[in-house]
C-alpha positions in Angstrom: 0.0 0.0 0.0 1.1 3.7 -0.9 1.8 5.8 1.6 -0.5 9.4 1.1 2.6 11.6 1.3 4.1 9.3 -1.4 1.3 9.6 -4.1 1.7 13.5 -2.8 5.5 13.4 -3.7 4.6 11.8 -6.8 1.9 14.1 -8.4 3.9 17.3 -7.0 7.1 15.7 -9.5 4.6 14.9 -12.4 3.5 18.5 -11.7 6.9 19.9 -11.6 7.7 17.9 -15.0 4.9 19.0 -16.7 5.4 22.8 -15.7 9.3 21.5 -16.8 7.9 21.1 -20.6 5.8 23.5 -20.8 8.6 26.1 -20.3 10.6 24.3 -22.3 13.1 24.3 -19.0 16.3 23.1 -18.9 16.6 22.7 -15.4 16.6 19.8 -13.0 15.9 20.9 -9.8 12.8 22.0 -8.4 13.1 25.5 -7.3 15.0 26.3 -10.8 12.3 24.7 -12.5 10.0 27.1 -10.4 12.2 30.3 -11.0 12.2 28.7 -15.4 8.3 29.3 -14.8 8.3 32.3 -13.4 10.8 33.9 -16.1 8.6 32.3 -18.6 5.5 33.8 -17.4 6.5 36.9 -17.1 8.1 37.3 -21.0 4.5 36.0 -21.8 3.0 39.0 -20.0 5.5 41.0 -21.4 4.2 40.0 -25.2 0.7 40.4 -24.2 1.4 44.1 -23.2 3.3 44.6 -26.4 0.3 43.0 -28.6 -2.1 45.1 -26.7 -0.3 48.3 -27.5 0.3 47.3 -30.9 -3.4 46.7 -31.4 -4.3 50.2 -29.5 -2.1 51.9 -31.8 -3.0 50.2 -35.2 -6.9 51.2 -34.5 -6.1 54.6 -33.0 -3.7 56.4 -35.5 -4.1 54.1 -38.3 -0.3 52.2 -37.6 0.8 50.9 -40.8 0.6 47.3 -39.5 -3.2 47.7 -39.7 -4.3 46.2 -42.7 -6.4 47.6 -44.8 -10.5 46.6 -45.7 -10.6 44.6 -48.2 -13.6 45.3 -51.1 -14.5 42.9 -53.5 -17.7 43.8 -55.8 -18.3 41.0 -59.0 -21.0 41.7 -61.5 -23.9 39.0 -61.7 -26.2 38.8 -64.5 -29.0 41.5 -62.3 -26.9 43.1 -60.0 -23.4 42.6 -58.0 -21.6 40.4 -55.1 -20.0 42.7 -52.5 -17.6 41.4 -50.1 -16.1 43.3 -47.4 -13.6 42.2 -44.6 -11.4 43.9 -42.0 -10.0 42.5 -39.2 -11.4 44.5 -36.6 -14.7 45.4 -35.8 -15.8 48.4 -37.3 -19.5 49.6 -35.3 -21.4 51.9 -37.4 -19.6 50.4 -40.7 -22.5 48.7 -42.1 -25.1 51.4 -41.7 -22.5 53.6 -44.1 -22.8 50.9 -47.0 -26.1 49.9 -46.6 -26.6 53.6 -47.1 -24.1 54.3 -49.9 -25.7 51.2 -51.9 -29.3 52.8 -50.7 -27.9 55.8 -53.0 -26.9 54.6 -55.8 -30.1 52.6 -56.6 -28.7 48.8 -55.3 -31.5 46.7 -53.1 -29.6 44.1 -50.7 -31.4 41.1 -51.9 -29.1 39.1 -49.5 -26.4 39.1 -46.9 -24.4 37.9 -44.5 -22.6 40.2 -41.8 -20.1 39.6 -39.1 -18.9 42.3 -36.8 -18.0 40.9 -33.7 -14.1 40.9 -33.2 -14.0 41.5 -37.4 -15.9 42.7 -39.5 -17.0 41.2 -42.8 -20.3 41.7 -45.0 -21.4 40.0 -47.9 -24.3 41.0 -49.8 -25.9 40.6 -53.3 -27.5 44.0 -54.2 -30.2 44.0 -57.7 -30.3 47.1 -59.4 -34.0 48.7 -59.7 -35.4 48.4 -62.8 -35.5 52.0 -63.2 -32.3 53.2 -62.1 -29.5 53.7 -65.1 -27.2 50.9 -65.4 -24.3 50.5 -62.6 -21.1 48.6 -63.3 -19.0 46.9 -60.5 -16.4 49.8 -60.5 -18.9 52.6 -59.4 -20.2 50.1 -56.8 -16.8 49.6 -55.3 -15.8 53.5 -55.8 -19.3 54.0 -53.7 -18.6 51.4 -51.0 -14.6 52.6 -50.6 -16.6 56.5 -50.4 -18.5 55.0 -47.6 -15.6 53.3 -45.9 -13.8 56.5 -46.0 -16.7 58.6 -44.9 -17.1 56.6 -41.8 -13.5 56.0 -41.2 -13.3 60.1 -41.1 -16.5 60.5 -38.7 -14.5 57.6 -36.0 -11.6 60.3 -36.5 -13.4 63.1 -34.9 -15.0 61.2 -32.2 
């Protein structure tokens, strides 16, 4: 029968040599596994606070690693597929293309919208049967305007 301080002793090394891996520690002693830990933890908090600040910066002053939204707009044989995708979220965004697309004459027969930690849209807009006849160019021109407009307004916020 084992002893309870040995099955102790026993999960406390399996512990230790787990923790051991994880850091990717060299050590074999207990406390300098301990200390490996400890310096590992805090580079990771380190990075996290580097991340952060990166991610503050790129939304706030438009940092050159933010990338850009992407617009796609294809023709279909009565109307267009619009896609647009950034990876943040972007709260107000779709009310500015709904309404630049509301403008030029597009209906949003359908679409699909996303703006929780990104924010991505896809739509199919028809052309009304009166309005004069749009090609894919304008509706991209229309939906960068919009982008740009709202961009601008989060500016002076």
């Amino acid at each position: 029968m084992v002893s309870r301080e040995s099955k102790r002793t026993t999960a406390l090394h399996e512990k230790l040599q787990l923790l051991r891996s994880i850091t990717n520690s060299q050590a074999l002693n207990n406390a300098s596994i301990i200390v490996d830990a400890s310096n590992y933890i805090q580079e990771l908090k380190e990075k996290v606070e580097r991340v952060n600040q990166d991610i503050a910066a790129a939304q706030t002053s438009g940092h050159p690693s933010a990338k850009p939204m992407q617009v796609t707009v294809d023709a279909l044989e009565k109307g267009f597929l619009i896609g647009v995708l950034s990876d943040r979220s972007c709260p107000g965004l779709l009310v500015s293309i709904l309404e630049a697309l509301e403008e030029l004459g597009l209906n949003v027969l359908e679409a699909r919208v996303s703006c929780t930690d990104t924010f991505r849209l896809q739509a199919v807009g028809g052309e009304n049967e009166e309005q004069e006849s749009l090609d894919a160019q304008m509706v991209e021109q229309a939906v960068l305007q919009a982008i740009r407009n709202w961009s601008e307004s989060k500016k002076r916020e």
